[in-house]
PyMOL Python script that loads the backbone (N, CA, C, O; Angstrom):
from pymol import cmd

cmd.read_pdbstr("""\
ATOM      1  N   UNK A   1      69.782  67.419  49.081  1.00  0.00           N
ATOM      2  CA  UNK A   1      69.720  68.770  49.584  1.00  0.00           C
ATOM      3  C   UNK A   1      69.430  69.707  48.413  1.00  0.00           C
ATOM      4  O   UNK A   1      70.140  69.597  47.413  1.00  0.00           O
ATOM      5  N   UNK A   2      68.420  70.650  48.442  1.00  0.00           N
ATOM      6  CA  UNK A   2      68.029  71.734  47.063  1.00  0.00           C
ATOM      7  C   UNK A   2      68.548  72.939  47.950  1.00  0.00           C
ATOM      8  O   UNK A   2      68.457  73.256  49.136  1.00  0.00           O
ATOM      9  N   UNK A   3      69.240  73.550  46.609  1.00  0.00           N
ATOM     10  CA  UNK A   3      69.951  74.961  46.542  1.00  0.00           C
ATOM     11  C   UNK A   3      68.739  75.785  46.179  1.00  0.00           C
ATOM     12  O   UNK A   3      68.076  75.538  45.172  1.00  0.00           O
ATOM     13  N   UNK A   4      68.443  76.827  47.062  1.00  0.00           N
ATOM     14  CA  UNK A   4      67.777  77.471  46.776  1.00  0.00           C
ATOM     15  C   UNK A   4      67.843  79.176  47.208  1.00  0.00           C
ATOM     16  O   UNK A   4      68.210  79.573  48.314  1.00  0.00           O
ATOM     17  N   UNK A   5      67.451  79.959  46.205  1.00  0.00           N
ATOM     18  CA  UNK A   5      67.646  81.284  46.261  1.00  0.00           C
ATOM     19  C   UNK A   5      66.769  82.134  46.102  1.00  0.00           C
ATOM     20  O   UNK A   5      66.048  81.763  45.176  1.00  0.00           O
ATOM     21  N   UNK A   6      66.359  83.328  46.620  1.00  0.00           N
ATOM     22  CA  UNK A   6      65.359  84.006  46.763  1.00  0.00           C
ATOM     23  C   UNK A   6      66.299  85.575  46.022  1.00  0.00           C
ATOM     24  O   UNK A   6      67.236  86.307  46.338  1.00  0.00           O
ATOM     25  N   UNK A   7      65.406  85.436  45.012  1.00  0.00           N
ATOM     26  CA  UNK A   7      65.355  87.034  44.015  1.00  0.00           C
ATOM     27  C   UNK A   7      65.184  87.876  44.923  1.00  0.00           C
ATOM     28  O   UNK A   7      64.463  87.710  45.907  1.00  0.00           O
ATOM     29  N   UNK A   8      65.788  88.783  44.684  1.00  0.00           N
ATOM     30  CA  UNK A   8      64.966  90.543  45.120  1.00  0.00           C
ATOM     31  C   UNK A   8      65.460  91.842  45.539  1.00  0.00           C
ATOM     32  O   UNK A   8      66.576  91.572  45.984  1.00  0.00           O
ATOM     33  N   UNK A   9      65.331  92.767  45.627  1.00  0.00           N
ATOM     34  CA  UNK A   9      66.460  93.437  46.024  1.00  0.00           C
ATOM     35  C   UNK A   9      66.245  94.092  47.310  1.00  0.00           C
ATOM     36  O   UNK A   9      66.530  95.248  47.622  1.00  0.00           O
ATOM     37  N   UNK A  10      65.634  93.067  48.093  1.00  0.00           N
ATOM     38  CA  UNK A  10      65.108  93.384  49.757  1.00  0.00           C
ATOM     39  C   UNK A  10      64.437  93.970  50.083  1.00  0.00           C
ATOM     40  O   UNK A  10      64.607  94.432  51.211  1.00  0.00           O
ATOM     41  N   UNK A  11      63.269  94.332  49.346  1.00  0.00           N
ATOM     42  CA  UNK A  11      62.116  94.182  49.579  1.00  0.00           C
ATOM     43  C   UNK A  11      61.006  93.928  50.729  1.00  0.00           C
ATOM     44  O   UNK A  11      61.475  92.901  51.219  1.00  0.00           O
ATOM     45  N   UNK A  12      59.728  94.228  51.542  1.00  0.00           N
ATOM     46  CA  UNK A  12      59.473  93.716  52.854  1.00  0.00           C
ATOM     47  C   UNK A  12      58.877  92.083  51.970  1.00  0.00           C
ATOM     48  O   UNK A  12      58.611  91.153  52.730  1.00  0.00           O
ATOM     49  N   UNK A  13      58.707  91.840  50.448  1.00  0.00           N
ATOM     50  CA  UNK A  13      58.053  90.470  50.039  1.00  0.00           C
ATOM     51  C   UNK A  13      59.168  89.536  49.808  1.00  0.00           C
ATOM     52  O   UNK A  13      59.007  88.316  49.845  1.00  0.00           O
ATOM     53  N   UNK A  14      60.180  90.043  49.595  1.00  0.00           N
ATOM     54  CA  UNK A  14      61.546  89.522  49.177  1.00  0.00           C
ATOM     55  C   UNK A  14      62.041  88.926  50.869  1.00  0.00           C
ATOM     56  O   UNK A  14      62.479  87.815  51.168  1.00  0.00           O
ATOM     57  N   UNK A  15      61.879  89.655  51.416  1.00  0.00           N
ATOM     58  CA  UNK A  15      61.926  89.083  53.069  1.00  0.00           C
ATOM     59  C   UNK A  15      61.275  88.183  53.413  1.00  0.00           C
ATOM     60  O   UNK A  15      61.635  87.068  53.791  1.00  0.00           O
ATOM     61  N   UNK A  16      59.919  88.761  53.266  1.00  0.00           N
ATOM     62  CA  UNK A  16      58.730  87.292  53.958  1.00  0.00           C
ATOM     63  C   UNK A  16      58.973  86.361  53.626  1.00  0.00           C
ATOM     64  O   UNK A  16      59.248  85.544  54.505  1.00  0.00           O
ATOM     65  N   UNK A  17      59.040  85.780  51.795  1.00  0.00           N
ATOM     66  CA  UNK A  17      59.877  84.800  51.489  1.00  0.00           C
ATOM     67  C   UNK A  17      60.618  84.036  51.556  1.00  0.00           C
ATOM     68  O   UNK A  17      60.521  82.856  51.220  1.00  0.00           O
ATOM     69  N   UNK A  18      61.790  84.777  52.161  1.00  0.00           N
ATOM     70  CA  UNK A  18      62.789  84.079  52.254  1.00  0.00           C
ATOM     71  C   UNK A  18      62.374  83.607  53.943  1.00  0.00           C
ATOM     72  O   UNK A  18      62.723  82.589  54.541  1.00  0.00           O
ATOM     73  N   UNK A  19      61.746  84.435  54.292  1.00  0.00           N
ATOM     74  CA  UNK A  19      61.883  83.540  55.760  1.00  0.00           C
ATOM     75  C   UNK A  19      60.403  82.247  55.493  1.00  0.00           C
ATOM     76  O   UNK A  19      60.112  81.110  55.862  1.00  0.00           O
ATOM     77  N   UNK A  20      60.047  82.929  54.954  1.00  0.00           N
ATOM     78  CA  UNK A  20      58.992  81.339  54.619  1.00  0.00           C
ATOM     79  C   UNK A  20      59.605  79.983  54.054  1.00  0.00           C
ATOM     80  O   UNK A  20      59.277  78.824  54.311  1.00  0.00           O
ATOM     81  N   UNK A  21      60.512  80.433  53.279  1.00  0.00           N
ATOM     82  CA  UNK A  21      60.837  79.333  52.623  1.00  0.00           C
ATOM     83  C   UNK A  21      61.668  78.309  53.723  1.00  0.00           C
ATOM     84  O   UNK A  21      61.577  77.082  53.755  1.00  0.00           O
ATOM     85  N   UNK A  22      62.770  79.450  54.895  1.00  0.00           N
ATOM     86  CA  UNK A  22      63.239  78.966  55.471  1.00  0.00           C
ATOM     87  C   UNK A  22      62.180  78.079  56.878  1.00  0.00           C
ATOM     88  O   UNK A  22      62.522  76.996  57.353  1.00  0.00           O
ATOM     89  N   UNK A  23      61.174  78.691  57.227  1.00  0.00           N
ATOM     90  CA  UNK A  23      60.167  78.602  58.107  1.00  0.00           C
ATOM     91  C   UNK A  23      60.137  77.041  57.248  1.00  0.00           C
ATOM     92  O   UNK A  23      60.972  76.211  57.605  1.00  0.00           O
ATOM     93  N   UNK A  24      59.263  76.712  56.238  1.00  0.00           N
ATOM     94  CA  UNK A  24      58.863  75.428  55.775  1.00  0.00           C
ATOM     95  C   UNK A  24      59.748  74.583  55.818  1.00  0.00           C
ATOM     96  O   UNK A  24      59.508  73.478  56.306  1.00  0.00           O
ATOM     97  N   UNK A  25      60.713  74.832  55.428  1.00  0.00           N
ATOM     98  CA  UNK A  25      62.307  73.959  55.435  1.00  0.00           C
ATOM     99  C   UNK A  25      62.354  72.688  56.977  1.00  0.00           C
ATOM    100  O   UNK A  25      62.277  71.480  57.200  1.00  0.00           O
ATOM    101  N   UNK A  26      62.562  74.234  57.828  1.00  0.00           N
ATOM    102  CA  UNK A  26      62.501  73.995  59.193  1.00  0.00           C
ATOM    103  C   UNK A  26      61.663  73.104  59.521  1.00  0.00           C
ATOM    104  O   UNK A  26      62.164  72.069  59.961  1.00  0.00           O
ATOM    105  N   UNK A  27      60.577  73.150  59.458  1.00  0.00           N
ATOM    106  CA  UNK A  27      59.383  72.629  59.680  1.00  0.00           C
ATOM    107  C   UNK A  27      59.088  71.242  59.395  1.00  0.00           C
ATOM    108  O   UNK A  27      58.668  70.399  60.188  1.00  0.00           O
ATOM    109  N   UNK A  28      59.346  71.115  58.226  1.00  0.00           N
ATOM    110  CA  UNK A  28      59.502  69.534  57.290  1.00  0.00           C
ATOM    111  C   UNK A  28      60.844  68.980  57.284  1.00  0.00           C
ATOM    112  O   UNK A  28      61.173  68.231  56.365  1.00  0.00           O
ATOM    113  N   UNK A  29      61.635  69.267  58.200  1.00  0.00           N
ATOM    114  CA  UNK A  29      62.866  68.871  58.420  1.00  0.00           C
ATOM    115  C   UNK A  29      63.592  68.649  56.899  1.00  0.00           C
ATOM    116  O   UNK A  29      64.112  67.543  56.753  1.00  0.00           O
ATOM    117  N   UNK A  30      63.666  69.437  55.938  1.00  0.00           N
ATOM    118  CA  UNK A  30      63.960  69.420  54.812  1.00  0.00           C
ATOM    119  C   UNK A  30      65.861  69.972  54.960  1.00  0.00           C
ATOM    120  O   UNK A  30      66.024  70.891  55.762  1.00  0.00           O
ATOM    121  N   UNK A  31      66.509  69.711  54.604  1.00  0.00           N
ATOM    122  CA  UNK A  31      67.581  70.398  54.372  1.00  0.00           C
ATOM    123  C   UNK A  31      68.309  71.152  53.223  1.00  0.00           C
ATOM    124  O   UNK A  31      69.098  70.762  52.364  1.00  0.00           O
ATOM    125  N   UNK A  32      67.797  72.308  53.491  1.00  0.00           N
ATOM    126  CA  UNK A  32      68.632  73.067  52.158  1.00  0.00           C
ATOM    127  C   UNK A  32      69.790  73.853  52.378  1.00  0.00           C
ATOM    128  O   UNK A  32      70.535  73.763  53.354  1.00  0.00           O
ATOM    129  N   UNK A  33      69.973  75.109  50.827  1.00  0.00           N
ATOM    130  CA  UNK A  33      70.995  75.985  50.880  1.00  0.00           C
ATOM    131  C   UNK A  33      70.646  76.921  50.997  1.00  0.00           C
ATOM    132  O   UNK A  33      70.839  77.329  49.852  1.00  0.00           O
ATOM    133  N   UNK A  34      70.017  78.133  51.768  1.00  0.00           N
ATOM    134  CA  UNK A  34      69.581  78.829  51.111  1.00  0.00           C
ATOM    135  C   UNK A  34      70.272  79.974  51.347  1.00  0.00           C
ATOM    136  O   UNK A  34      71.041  80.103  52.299  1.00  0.00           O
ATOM    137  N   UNK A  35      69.897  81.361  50.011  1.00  0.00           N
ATOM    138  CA  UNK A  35      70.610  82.421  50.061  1.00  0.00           C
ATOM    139  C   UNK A  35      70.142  83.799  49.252  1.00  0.00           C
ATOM    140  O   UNK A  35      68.930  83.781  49.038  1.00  0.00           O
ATOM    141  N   UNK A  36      70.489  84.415  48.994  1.00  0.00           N
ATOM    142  CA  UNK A  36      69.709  85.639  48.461  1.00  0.00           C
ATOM    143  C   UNK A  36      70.358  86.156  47.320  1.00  0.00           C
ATOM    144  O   UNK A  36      71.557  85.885  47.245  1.00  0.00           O
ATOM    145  N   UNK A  37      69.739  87.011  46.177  1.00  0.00           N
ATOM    146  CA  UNK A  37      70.341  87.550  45.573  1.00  0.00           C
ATOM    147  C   UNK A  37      69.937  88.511  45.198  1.00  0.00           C
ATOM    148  O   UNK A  37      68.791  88.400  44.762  1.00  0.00           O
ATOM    149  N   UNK A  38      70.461  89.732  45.138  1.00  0.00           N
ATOM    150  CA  UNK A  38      69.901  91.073  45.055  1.00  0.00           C
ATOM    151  C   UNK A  38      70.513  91.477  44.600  1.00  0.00           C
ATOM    152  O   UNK A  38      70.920  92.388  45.322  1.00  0.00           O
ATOM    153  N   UNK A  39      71.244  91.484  43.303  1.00  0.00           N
ATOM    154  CA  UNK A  39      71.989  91.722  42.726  1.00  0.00           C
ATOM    155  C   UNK A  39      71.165  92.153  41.130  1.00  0.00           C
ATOM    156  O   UNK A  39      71.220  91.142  40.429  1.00  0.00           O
ATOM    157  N   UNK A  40      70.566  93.114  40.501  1.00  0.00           N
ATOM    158  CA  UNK A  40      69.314  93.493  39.623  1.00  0.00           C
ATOM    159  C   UNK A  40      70.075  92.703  37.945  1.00  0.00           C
ATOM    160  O   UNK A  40      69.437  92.102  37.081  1.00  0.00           O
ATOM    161  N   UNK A  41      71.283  92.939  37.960  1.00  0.00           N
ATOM    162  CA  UNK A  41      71.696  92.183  37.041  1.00  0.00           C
ATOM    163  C   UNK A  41      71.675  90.638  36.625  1.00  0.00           C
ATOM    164  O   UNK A  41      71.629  90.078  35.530  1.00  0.00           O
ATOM    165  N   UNK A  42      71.722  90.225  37.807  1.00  0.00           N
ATOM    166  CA  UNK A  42      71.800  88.722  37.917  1.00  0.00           C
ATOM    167  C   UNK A  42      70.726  88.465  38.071  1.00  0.00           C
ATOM    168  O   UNK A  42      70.471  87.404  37.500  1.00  0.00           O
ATOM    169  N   UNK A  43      69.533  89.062  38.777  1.00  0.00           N
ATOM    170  CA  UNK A  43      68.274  88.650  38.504  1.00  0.00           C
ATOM    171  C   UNK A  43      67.855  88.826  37.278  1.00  0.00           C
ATOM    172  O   UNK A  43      67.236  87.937  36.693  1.00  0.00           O
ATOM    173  N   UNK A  44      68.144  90.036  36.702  1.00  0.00           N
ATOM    174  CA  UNK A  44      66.839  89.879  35.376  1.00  0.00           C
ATOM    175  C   UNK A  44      68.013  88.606  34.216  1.00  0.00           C
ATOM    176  O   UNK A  44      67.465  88.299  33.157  1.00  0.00           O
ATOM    177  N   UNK A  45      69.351  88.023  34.433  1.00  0.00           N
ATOM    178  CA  UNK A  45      70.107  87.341  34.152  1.00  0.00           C
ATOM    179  C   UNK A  45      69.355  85.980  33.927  1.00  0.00           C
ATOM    180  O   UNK A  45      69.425  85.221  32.960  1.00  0.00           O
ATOM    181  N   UNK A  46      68.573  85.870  35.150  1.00  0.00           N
ATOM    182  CA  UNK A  46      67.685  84.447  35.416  1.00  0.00           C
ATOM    183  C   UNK A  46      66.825  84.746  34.444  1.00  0.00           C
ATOM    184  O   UNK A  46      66.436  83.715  33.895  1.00  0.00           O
ATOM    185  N   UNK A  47      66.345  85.753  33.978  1.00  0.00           N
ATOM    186  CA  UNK A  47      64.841  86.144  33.505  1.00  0.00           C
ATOM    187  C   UNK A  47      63.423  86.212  34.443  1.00  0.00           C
ATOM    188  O   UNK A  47      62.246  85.852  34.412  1.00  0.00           O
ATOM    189  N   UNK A  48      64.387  86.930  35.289  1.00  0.00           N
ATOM    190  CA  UNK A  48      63.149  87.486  36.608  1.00  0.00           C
ATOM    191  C   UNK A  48      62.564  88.819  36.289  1.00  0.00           C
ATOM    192  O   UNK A  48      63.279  89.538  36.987  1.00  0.00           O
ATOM    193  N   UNK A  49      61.831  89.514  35.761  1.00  0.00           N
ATOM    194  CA  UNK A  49      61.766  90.492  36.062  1.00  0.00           C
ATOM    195  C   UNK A  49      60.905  91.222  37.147  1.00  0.00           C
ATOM    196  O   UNK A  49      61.134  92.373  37.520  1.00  0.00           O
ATOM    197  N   UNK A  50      59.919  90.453  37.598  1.00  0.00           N
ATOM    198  CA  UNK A  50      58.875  90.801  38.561  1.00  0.00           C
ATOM    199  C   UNK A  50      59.611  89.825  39.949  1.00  0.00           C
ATOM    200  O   UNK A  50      60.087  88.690  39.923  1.00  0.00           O
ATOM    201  N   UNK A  51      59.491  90.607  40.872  1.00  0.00           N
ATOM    202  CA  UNK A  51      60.359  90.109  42.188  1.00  0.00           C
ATOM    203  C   UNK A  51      59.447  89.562  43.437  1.00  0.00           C
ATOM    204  O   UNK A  51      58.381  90.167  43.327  1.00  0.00           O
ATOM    205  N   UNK A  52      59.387  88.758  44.488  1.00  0.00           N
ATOM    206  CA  UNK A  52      60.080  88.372  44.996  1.00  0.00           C
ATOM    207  C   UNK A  52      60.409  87.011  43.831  1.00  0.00           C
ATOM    208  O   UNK A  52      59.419  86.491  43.316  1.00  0.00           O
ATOM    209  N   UNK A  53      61.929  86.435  43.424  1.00  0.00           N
ATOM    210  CA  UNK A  53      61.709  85.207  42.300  1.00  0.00           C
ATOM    211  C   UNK A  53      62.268  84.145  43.317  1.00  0.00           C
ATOM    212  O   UNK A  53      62.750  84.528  44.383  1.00  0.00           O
ATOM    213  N   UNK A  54      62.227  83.258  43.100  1.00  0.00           N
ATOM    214  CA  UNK A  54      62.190  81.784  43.817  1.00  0.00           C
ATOM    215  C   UNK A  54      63.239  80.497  42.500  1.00  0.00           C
ATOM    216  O   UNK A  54      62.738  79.914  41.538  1.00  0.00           O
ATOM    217  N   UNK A  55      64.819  80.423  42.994  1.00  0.00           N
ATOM    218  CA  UNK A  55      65.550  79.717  41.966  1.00  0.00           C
ATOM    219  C   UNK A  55      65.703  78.610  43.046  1.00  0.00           C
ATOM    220  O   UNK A  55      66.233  78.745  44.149  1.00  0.00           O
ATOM    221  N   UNK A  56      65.037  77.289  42.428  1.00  0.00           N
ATOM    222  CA  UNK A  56      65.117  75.987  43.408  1.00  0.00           C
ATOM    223  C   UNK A  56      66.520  74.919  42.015  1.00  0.00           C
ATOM    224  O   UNK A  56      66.362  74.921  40.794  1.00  0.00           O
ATOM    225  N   UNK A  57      67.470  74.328  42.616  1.00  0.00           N
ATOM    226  CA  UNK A  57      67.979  73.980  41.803  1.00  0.00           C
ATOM    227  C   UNK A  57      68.355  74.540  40.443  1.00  0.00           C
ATOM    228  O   UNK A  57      68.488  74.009  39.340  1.00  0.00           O
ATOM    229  N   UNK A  58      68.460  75.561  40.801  1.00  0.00           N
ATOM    230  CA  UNK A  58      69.255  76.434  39.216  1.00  0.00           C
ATOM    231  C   UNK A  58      67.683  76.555  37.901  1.00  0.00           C
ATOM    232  O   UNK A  58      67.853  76.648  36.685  1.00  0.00           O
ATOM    233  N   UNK A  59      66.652  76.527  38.413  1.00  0.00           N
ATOM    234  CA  UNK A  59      65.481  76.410  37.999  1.00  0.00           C
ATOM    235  C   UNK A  59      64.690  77.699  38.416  1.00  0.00           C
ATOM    236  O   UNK A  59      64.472  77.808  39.623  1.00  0.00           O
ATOM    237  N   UNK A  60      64.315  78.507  37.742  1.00  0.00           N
ATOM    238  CA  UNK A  60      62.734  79.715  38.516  1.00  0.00           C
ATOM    239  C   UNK A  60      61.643  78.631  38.377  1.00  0.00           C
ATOM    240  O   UNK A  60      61.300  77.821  37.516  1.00  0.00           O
ATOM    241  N   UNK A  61      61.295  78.950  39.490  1.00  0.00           N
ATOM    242  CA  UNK A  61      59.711  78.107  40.342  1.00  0.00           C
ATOM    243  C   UNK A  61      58.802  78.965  40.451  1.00  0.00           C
ATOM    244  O   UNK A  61      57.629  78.593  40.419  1.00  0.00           O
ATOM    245  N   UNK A  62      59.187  80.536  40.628  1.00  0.00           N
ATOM    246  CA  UNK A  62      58.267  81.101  41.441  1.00  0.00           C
ATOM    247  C   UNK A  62      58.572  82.920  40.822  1.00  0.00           C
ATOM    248  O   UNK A  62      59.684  82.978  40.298  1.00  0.00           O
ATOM    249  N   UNK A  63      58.046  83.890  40.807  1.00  0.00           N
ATOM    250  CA  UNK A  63      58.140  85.285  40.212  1.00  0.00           C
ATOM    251  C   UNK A  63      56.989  86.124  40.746  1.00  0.00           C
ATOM    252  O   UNK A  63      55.802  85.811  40.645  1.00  0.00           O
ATOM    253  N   UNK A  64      57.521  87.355  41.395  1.00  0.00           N
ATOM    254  CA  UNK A  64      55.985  88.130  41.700  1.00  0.00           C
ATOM    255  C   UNK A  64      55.326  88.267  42.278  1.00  0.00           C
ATOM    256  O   UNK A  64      54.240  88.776  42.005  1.00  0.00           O
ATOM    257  N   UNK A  65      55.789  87.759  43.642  1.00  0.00           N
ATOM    258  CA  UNK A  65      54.695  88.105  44.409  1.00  0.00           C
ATOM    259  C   UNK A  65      54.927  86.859  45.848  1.00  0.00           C
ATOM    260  O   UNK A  65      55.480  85.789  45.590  1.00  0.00           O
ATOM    261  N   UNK A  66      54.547  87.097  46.992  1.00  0.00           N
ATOM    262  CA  UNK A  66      54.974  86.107  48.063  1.00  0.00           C
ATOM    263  C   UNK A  66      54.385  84.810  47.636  1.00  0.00           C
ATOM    264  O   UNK A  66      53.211  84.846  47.269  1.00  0.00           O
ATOM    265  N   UNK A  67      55.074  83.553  47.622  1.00  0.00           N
ATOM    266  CA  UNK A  67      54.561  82.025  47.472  1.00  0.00           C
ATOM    267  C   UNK A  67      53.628  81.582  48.863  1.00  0.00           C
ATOM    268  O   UNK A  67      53.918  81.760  50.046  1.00  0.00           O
ATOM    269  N   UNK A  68      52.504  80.993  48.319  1.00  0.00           N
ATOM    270  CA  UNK A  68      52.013  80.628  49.530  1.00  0.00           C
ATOM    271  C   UNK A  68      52.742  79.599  49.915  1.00  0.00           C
ATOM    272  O   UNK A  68      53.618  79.111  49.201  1.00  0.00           O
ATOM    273  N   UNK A  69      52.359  79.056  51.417  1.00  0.00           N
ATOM    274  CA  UNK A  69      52.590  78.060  52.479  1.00  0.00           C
ATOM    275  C   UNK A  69      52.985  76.838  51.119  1.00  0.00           C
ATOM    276  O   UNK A  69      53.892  76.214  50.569  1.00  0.00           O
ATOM    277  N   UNK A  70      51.942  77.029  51.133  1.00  0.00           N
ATOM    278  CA  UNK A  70      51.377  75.191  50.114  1.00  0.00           C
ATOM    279  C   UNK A  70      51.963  74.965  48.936  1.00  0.00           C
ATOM    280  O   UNK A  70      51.839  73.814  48.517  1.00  0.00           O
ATOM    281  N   UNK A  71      52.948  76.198  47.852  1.00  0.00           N
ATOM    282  CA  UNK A  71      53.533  76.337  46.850  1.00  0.00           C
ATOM    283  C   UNK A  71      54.995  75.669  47.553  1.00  0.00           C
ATOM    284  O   UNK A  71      55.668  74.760  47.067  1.00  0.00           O
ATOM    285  N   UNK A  72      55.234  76.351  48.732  1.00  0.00           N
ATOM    286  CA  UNK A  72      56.405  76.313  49.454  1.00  0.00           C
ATOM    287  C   UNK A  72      56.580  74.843  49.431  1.00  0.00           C
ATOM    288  O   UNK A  72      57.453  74.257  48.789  1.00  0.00           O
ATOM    289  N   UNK A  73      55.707  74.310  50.159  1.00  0.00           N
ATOM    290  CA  UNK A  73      55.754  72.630  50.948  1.00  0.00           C
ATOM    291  C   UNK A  73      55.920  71.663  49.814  1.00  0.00           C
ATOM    292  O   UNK A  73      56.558  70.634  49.588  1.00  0.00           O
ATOM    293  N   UNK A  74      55.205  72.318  49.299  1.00  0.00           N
ATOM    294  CA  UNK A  74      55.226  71.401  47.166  1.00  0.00           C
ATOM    295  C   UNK A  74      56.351  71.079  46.585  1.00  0.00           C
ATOM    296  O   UNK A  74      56.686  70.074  45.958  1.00  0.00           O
ATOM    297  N   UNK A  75      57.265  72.698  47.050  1.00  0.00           N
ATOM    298  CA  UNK A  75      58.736  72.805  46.379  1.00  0.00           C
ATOM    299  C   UNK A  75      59.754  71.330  46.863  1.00  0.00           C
ATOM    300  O   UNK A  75      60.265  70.387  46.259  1.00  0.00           O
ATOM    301  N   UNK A  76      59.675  71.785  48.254  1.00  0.00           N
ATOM    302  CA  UNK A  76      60.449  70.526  49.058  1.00  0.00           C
ATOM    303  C   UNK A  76      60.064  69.185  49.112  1.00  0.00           C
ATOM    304  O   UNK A  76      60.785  68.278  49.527  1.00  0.00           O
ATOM    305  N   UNK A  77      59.315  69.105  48.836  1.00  0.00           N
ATOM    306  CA  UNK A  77      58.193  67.437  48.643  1.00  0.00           C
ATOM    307  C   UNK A  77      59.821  66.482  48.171  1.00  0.00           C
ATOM    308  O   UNK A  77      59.778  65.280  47.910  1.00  0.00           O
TER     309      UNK A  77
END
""", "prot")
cmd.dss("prot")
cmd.show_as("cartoon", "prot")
cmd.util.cbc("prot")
cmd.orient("prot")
């Protein structure tokens, strides 16, 4: 199961995201954690500074901008 968290401080890209990520999840019968953090401290903490950020396993994957479909499906592979 991957823990995964979506940067941002709610945002309409910080949204799409997170429901994409959850959308693909769904989809590929993948099982994750997922959850949000919008908290500006703890993000730039990660070393996010450009938002929507993408933390898969205690790891940044992703910074800046909505992940496509196919970045998404890659993640969960």
């Amino acid at each position: 199961m991957k823990t995964i968290q979506i940067l941002g401080t709610g945002c309409a890209n910080c949204t799409n995201t997170f429901r994409l990520v959850e959308e693909v999840a769904r989809a590929k019968g993948v099982d994750i954690v997922l959850s949000k953090v919008e908290d500006l401290p703890s993000i730039v903490r990660l070393g996010v500074i450009s938002t929507p950020g993408v933390v898969i396993d205690g790891q940044v994957v992703h910074a800046g901008g909505v992940p496509s479909r196919e970045q998404v499906e890659r993640w969960l592979r």
